[in-house]
N, C-alpha and C positions, 0 to 999 in steps of 0.2 A: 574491484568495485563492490562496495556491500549493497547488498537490497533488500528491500522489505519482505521479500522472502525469509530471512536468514536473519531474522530479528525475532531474540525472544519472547515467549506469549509472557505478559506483563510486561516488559517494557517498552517506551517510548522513542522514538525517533523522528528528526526532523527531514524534510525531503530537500534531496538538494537539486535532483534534476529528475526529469519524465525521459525514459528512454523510449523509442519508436516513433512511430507516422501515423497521418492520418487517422480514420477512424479511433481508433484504439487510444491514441494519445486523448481527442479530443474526448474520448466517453471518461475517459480516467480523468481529467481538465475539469469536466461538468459534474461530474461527482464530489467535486472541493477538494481534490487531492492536487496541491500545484504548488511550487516550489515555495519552501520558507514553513510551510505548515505543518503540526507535530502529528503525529498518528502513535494510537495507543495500538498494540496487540493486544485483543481481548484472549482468543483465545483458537486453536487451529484445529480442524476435523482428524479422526483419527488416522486419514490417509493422507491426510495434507495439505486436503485441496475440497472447500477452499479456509480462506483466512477470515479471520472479523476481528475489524479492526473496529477504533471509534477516531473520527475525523468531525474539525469543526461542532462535535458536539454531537454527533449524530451515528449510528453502527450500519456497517456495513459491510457486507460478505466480497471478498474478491477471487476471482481463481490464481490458483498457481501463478500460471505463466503473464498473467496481469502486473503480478507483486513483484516480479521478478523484472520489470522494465520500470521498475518506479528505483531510482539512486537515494537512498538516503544518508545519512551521519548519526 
């Protein structure tokens, strides 16, 4: 499985599925990251964590272990 984790800073990726439950699924849902949608890596902090991406148009920072339950292509 690849994930947004492991997608390099400057390139794009399309989501193909949200991994996990509850809470977590639905705060990453409400942020406009849900499946079909491309996300840009801007750019990743010197320890990893976290990420900024730009999604739907707009930037935003995620942790580690968030990027890492989103499947992308």
């Amino acid at each position: 499985m690849n994930n947004l984790r492991n997608v390099p800073v400057g390139s794009t990726a399309k989501v193909v599925k949200i991994h996990g439950e509850g809470a977590v699924k639905r705060r990453i849902m409400d942020m406009g990251i849900t499946k079909g949608v491309e996300i840009y890596v801007r750019k990743v902090a010197p320890l990893g964590d976290p990420i900024e991406i730009t999604v739907r148009g707009y930037e935003l920072s995620l942790r580690k272990a968030d990027a890492e339950s989103i499947e992308v292509e």
